[in-house]
SERO-4910 file (N, C-alpha, C, O; in steps of 0.05 Angstrom, whole numbers):
BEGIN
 pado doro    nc1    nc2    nc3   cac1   cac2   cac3    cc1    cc2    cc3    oc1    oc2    oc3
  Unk    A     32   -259   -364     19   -233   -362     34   -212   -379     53   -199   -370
  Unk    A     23   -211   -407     35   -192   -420     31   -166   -415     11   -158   -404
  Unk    A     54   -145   -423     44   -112   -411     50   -106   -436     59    -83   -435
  Unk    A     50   -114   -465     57   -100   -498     29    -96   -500     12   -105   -485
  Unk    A     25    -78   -523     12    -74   -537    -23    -73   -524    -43    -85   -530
  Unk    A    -17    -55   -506    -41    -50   -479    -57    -22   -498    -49     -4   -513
  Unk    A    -78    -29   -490    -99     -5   -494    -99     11   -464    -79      5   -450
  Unk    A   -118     29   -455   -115     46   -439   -122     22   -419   -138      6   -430
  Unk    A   -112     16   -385   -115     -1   -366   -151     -2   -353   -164     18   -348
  Unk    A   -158    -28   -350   -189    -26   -336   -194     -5   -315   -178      3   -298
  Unk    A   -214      2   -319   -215     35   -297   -234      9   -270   -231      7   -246
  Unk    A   -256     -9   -292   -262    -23   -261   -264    -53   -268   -276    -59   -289
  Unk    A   -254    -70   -252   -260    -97   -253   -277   -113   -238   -276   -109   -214
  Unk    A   -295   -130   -247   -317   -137   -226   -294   -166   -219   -274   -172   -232
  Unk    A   -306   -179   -193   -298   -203   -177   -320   -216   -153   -321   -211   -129
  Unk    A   -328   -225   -160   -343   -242   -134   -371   -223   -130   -380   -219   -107
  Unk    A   -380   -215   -149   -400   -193   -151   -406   -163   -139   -424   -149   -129
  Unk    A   -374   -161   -147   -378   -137   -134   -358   -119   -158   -345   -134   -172
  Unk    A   -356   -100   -161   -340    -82   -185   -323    -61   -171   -329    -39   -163
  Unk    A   -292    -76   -168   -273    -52   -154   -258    -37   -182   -248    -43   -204
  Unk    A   -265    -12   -164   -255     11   -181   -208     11   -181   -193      8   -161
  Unk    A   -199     14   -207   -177     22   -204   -165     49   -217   -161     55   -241
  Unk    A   -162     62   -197   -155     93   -206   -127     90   -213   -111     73   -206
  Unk    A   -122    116   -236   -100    106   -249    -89     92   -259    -64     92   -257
  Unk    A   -101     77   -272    -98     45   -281    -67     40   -297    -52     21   -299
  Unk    A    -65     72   -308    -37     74   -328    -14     83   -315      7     89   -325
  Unk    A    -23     85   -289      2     88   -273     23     70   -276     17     46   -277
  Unk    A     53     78   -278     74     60   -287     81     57   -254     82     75   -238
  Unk    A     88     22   -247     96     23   -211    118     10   -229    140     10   -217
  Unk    A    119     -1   -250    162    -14   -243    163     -8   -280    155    -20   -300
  Unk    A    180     19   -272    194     41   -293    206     29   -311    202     33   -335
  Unk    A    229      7   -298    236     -2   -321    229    -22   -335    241    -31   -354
  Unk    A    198    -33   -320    189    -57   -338    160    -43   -356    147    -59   -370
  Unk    A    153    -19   -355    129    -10   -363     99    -30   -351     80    -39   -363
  Unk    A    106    -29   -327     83    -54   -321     71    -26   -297     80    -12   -278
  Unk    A     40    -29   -317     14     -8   -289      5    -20   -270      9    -43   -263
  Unk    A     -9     -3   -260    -22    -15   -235    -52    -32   -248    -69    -40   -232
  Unk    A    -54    -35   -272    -75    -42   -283    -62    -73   -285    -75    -89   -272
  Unk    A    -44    -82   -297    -27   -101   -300    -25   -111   -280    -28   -135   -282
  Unk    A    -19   -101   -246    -15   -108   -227    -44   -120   -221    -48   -144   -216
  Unk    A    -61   -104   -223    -91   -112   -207    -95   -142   -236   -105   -163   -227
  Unk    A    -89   -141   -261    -96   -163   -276    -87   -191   -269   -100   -212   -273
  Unk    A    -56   -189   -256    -45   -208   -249    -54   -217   -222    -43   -238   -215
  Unk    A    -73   -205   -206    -72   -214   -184   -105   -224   -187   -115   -242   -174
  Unk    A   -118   -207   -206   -145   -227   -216   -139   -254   -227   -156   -271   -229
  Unk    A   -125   -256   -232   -115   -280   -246    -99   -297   -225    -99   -321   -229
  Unk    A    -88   -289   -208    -71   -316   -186    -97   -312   -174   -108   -332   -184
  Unk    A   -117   -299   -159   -124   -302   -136   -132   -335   -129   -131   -343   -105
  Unk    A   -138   -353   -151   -150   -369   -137   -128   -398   -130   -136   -420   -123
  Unk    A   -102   -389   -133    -86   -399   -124    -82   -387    -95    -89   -399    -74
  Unk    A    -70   -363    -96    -73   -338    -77    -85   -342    -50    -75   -346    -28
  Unk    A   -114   -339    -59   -127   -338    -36   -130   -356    -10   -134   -347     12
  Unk    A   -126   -385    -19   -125   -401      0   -105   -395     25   -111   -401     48
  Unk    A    -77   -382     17    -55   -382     29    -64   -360     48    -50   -359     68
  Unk    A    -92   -334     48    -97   -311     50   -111   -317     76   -104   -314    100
  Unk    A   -130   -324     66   -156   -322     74   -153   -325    110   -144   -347    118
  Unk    A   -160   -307    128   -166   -311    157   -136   -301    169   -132   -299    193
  Unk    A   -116   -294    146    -95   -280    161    -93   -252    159    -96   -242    137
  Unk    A    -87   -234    183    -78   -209    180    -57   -203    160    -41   -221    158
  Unk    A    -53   -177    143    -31   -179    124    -17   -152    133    -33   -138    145
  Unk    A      7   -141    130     24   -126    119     19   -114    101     11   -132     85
  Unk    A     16    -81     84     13    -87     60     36    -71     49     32    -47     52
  Unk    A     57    -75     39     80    -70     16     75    -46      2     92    -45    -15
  Unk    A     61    -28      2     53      2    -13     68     13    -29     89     13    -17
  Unk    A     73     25    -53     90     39    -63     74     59    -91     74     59   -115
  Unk    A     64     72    -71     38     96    -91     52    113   -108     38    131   -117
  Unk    A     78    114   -115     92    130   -137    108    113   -144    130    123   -150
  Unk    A    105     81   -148    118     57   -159    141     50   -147    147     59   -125
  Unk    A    151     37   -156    177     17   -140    207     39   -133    225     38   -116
  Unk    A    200     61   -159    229     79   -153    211    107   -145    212    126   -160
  Unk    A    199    107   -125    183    132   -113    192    112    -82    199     88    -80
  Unk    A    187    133    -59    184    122    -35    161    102    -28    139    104    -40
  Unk    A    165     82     -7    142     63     -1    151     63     31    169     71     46
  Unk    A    122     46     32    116     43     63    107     15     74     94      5     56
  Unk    A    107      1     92     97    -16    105     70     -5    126     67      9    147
  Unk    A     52    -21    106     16     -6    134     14    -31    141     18    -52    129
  Unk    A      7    -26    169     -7    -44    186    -34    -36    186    -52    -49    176
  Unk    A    -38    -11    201    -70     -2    215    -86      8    175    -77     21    156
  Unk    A   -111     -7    181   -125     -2    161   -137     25    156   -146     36    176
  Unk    A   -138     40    133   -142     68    133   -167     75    138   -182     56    134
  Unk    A   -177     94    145   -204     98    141   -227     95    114   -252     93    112
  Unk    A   -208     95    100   -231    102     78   -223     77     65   -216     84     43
  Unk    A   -221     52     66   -222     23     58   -250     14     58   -260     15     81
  Unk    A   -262      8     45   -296     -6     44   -301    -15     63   -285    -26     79
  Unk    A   -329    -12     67   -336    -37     97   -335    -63     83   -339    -79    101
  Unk    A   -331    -74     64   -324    -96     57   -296   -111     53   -288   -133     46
  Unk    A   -287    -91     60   -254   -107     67   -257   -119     94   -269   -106    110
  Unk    A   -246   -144    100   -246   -152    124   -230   -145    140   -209   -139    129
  Unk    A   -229   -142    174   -208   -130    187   -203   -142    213   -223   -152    223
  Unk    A   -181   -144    226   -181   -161    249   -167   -144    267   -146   -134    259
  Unk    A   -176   -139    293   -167   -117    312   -154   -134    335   -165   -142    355
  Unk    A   -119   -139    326   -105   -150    345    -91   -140    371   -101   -118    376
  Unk    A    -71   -149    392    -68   -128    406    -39   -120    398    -25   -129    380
  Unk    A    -33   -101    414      2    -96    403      7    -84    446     -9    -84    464
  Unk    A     31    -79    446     40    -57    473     27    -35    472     32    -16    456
  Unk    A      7    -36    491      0    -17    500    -24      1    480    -31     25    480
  Unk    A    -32    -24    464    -62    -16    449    -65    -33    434    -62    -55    446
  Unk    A    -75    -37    397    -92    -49    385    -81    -38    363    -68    -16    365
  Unk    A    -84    -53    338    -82    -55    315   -105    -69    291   -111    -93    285
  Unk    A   -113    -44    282   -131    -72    259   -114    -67    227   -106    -49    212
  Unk    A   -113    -96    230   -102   -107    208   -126   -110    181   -150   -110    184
  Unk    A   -115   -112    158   -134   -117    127   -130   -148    133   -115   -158    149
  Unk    A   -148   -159    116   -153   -195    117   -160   -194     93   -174   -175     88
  Unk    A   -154   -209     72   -158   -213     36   -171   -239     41   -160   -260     36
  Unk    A   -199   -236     51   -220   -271     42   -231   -271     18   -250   -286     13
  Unk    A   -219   -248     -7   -234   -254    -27   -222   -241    -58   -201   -228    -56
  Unk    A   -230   -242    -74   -217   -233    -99   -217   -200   -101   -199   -185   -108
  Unk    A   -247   -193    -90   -246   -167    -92   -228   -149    -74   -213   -133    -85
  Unk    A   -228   -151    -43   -202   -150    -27   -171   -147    -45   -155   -129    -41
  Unk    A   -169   -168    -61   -143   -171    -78   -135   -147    -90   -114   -134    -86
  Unk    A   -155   -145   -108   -161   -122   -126   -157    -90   -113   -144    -70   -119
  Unk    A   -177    -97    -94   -177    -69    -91   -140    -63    -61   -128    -43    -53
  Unk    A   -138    -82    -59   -107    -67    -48    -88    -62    -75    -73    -42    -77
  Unk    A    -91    -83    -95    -71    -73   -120    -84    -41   -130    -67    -28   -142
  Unk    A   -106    -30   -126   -113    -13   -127    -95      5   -107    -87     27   -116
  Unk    A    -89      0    -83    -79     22    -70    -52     15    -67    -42     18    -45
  Unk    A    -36      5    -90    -18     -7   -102      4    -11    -78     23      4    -71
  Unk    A     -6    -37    -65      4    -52    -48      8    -78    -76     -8    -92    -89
  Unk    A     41    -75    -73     50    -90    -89     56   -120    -81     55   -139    -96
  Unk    A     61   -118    -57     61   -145    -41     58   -143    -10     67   -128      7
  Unk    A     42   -164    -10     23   -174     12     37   -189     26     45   -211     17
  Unk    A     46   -177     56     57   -200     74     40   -211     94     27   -197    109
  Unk    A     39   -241     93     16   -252    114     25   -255    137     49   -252    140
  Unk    A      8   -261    163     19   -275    184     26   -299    189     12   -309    171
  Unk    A     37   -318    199     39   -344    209     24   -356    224     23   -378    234
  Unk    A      6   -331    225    -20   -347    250    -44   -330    234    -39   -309    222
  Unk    A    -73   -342    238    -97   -342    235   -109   -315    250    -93   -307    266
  Unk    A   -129   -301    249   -133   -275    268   -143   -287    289   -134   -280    311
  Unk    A   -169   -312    285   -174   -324    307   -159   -327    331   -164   -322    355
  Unk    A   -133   -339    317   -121   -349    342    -93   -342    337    -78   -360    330
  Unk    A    -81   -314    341    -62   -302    337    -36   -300    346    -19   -284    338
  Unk    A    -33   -319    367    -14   -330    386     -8   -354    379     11   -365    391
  Unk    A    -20   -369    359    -15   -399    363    -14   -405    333    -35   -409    322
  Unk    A     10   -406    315     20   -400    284      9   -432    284      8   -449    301
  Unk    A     -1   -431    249     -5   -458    232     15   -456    217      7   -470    198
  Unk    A     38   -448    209     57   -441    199     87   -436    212     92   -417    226
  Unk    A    108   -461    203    131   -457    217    146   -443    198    133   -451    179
  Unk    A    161   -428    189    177   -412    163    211   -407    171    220   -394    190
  Unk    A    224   -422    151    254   -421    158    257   -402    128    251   -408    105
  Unk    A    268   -379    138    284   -361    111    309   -367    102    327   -368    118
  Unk    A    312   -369     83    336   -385     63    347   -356     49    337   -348     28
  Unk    A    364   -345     59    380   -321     44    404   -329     33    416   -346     47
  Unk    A    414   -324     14    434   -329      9    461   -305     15    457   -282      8
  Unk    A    482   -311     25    513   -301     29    521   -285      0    538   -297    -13
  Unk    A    515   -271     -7    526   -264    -35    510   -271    -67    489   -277    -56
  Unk    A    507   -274    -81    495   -289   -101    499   -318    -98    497   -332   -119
  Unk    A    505   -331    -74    512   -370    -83    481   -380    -81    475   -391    -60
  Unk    A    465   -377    -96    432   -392    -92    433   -422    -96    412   -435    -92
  Unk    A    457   -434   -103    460   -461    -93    460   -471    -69    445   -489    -61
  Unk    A    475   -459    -57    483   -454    -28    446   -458    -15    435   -478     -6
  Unk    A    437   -434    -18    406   -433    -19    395   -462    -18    383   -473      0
  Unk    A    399   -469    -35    375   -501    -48    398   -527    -27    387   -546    -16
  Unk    A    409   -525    -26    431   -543     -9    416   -541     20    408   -561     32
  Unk    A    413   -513     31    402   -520     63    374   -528     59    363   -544     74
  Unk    A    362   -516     37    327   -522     34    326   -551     42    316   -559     63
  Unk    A    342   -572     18    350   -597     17    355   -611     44    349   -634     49
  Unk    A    367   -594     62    380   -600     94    361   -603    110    355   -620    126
  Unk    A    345   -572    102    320   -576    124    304   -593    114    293   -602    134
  Unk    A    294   -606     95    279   -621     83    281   -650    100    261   -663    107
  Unk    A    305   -656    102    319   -683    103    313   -691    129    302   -712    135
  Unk    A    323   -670    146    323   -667    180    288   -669    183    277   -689    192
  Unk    A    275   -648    175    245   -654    177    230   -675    175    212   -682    190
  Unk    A    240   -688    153    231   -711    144    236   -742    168    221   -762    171
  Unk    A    263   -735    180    273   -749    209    249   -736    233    253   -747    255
  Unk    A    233   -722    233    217   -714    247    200   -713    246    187   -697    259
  Unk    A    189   -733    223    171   -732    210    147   -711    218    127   -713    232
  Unk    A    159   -688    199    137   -673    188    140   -654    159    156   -638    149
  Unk    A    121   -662    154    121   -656    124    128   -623    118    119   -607    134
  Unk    A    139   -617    101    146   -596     94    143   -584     59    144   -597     38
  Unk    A    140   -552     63    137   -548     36    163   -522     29    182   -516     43
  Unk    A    153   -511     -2    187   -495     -2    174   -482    -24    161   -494    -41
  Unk    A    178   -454    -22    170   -430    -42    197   -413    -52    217   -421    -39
  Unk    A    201   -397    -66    215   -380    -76    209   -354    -68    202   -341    -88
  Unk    A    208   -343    -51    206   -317    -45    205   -295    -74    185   -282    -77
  Unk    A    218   -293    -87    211   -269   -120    233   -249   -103    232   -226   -112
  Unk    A    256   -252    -78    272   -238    -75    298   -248    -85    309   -250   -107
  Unk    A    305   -254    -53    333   -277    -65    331   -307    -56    347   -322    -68
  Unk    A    316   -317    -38    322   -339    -27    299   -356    -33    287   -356    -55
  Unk    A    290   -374     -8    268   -400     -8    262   -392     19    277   -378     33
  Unk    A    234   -404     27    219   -403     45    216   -436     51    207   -452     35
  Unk    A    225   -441     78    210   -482     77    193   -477    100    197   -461    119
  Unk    A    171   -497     95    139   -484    106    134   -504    126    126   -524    114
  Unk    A    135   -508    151    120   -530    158     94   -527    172     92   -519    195
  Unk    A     70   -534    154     50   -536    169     34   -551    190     22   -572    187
  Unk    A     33   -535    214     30   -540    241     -2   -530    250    -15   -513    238
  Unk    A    -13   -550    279    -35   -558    286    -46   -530    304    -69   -530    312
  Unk    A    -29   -510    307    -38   -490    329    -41   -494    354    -49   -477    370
  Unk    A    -34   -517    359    -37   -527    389     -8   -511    402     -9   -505    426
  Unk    A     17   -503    384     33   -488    398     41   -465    394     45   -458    371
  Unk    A     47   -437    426     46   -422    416     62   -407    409     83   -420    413
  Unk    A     69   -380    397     97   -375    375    129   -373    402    153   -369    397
  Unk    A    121   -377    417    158   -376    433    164   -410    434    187   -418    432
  Unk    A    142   -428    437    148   -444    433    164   -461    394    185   -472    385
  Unk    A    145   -455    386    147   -459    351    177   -436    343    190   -438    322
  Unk    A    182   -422    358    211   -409    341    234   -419    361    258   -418    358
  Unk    A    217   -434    389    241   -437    401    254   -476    386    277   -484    384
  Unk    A    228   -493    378    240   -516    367    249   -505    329    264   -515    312
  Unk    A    238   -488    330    256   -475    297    291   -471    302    309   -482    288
  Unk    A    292   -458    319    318   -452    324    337   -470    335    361   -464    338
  Unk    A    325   -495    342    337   -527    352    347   -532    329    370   -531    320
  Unk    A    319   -541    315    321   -551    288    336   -540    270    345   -555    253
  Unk    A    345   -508    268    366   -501    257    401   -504    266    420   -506    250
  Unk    A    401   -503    287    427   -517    303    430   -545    305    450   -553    317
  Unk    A    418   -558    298    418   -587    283    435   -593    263    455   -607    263
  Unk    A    423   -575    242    437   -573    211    463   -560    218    483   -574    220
  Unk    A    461   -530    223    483   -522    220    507   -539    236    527   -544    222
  Unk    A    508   -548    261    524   -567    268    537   -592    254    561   -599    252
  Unk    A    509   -604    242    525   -624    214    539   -616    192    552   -629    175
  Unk    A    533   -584    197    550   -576    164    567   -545    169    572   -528    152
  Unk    A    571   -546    186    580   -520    204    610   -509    187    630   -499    198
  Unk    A    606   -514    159    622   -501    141    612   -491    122    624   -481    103
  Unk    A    577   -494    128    564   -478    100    538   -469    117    525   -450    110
  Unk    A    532   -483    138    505   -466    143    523   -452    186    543   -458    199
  Unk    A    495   -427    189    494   -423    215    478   -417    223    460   -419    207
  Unk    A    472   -407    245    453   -405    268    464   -374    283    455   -367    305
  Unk    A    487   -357    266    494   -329    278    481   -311    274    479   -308    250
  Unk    A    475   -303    281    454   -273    271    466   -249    265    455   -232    251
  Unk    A    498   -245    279    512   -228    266    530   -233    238    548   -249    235
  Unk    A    523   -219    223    532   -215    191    573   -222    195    585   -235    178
  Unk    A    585   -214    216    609   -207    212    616   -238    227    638   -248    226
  Unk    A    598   -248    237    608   -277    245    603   -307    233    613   -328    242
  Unk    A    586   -303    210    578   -318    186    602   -330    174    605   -355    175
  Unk    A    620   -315    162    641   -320    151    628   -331    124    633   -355    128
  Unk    A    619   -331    107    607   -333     89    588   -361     86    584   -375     66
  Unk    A    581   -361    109    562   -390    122    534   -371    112    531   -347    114
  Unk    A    513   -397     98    482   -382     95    467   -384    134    469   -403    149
  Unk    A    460   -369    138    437   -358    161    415   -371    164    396   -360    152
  Unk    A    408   -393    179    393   -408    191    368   -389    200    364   -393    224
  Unk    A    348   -369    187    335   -356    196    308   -364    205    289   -370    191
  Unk    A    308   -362    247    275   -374    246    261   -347    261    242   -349    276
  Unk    A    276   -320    254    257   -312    262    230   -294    265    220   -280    283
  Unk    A    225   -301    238    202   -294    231    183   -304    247    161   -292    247
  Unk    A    186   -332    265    169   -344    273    165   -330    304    174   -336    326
  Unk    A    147   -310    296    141   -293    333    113   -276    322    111   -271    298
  Unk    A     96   -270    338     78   -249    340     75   -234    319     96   -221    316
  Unk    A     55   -227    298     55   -196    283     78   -201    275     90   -180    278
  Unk    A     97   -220    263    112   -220    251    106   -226    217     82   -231    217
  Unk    A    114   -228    193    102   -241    171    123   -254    153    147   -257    157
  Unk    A    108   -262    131    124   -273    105    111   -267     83     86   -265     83
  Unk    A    127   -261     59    113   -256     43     96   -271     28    111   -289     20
  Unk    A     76   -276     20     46   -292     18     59   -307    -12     73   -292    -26
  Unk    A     56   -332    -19     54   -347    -42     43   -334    -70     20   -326    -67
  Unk    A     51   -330    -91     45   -310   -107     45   -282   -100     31   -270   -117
  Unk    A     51   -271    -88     57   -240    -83     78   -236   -105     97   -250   -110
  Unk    A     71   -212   -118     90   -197   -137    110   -182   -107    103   -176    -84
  Unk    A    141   -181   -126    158   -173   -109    161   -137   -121    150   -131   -142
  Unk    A    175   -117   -108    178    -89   -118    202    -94   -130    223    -87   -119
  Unk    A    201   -104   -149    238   -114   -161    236   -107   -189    215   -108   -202
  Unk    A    260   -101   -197    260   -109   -220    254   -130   -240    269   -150   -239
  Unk    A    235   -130   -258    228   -148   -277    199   -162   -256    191   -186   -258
  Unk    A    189   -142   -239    173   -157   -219    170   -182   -217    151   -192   -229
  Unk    A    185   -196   -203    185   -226   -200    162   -228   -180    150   -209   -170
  Unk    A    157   -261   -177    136   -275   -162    140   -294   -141    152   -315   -146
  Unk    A    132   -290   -119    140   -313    -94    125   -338   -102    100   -338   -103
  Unk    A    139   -359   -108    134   -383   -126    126   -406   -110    147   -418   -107
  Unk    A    107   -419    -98    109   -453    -92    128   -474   -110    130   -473   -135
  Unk    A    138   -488    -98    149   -512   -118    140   -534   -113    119   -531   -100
  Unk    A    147   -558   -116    148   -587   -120    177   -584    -99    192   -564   -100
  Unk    A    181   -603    -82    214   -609    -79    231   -619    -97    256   -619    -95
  Unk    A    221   -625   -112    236   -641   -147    243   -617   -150    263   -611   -138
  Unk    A    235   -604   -160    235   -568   -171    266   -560   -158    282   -547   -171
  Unk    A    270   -566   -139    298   -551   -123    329   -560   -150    352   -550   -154
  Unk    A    316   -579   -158    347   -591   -171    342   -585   -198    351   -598   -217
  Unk    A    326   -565   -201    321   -555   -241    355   -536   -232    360   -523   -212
  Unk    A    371   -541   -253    393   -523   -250    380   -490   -257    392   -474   -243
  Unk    A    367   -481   -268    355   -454   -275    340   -440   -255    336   -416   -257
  Unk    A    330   -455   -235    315   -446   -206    340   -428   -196    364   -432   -193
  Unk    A    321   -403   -192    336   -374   -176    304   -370   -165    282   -381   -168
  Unk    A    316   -343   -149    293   -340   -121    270   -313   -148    248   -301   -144
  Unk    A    284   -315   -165    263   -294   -184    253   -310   -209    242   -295   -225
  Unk    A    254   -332   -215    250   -353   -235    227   -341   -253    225   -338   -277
  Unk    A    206   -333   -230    175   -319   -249    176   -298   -239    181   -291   -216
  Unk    A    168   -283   -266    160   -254   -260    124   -252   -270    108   -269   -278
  Unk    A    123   -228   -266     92   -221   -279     92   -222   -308     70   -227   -318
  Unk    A    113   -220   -325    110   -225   -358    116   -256   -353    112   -265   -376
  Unk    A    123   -277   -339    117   -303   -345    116   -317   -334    128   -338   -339
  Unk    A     95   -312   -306     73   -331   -294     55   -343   -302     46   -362   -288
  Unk    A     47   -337   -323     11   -341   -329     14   -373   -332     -2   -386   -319
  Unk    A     36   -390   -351     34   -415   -347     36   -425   -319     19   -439   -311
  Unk    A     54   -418   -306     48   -427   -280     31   -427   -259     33   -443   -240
  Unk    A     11   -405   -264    -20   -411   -261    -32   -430   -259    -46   -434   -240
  Unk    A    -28   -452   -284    -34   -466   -291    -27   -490   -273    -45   -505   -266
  Unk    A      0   -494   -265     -1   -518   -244     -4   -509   -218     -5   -485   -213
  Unk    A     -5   -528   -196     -6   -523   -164     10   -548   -161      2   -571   -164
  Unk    A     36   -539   -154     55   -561   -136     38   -567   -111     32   -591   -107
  Unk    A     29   -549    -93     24   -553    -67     -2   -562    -70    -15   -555    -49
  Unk    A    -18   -574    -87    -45   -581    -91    -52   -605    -71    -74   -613    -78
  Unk    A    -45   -615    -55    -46   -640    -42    -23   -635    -17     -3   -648    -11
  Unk    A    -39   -604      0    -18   -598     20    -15   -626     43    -27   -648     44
  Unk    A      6   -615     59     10   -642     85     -9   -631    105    -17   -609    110
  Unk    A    -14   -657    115    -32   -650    141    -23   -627    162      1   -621    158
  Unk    A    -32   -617    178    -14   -591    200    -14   -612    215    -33   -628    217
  Unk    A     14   -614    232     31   -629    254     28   -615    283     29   -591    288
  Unk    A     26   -637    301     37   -627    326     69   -623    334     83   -641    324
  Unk    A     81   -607    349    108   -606    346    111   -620    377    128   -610    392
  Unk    A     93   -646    388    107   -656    415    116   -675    409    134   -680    424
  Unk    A    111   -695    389    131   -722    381    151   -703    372    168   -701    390
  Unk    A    156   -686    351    180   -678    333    203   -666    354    226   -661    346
  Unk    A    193   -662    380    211   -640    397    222   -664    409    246   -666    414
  Unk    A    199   -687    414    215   -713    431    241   -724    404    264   -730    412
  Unk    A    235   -725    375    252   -730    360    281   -714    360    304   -723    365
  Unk    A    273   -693    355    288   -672    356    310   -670    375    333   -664    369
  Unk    A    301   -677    408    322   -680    428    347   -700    430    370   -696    438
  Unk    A    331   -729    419    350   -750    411    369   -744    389    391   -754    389
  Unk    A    358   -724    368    386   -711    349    404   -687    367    428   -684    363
  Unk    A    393   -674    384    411   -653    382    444   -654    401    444   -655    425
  Unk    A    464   -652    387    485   -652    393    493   -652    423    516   -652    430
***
């Protein structure tokens, strides 16, 4: 996705028969890359149909930053008033009231949030249908300092252990610093259950390697051990969605891989940006996802491993 040698940005782009408007199209959102919000809404016409699958039927987060990446931003949940009746919306509950969330089932949706320059889209782990009960298990892979080896080493760990539990697993690049490993699950369980065998399954590993990974949640007790993170896996919690542009510098891209992919020595958690995704468009590692698992054999597995 080139941003050189641009004429003035599309004022409207059609998608799925419908023509969303983008105001400001020459708005600069990342200063030091000269990349608009026109560029933003182009790139995201262009992943959606990778995109969307990962989207479609989940409530999102949306990442906002209406005076670009070095202006203030915000995290919206509740949908604004003046969003189309054609955006879809899902009215979940929260303490002590309700929340409606945006839902992206379609290209135009896409568009028109890069329009209200929601730079990245965080999804849920669960479906709106059934919002208690995640198809999505998500371990966050941060890294201790710059070691992103370190990073691909536990990915590798949880891979290994999963694979002893047999259930299939996948692994993205977040476009921050780390990896995301995905396991897709049947909804039969619901999120205290699914973060409480995440957090097994992470004291598993870190026990076998309890000189490079942990399971502490305090920073000062790490000792420069990577963070076993499961807990994204709860309620109205999210991740950031597969292809989502990041608010970063050189706007990087939350990436799917191949598991082959982990041992390219040049893999970092920003590998693609928006100037050089477009080939990667082109393939789908995850084109032939794994079936979604039940987690009651894996938990009976799981018990015979744990220490």
């Amino acid at each position: 996705m080139t941003t050189h040698q641009r004429s003035s940005g599309p004022r409207r782009i059609r998608a799925g028969g419908r023509s969303v408007g983008i105001g400001h199209p020459d708005k600069i959102l990342f200063p030091g890359d000269g990349i608009t919000k026109a560029d933003l809404a182009r790139y995201y016409r262009a992943a959606a149909r990778r995109m969307l699958p990962h989207l479609r039927g989940r409530p999102l987060m949306l990442e906002r930053h209406p005076d670009g990446t070095r202006g203030p931003a915000f995290m919206q949940k509740e949908v604004p008033d003046h969003f189309p009746d054609w955006v879809h919306r899902a009215e979940l509950p929260k303490q002590g009231g309700t929340v409606t969330y945006a839902v992206c089932d379609d290209t135009a949706t896409l568009l028109y949030l890069a329009d209200q320059a929601c730079i990245t889209p965080h999804r849920f782990l669960s479906r709106a249908d059934r919002p208690d009960h995640p198809d999505r298990l998500v371990f966050d892979l941060d890294p201790p300092g710059d070691d992103f080896p370190l990073v691909r080493d536990a990915a590798h760990g949880l891979h290994d252990l999963l694979d002893e539990l047999e259930l299939p697993s996948q692994v993205m690049t977040t476009g921050s610093r780390g990896l995301h490993v995905i396991v897709p699950l049947d909804r039969r369980a619901p999120f205290d259950d699914v973060r409480s065998f995440a957090r097994d399954v992470a004291g598993v590993l870190a026990a076998r390697h309890a000189d490079r990974f942990t399971t502490e949640p305090r920073k000062k007790a790490r000792r420069g051990r990577l963070y076993l993170d499961v807990q994204r896996n709860a309620y109205a919690q999210t991740a950031v969605a597969p292809y989502a542009v990041r608010a970063l510098p050189g706007a990087p891209v939350a990436v799917p891989l191949a598991w082959a992919e982990l041992d390219d020595p040049g893999l970092s958690a920003r590998r693609w940006t928006l100037g050089t995704i477009a080939r990667r468009l082109e393939e789908n590692p995850w084109h032939d996802p794994p079936r979604p698992r039940s987690l009651t054999r894996a938990r009976t597995r799981l018990t015979a491993l744990t220490p």
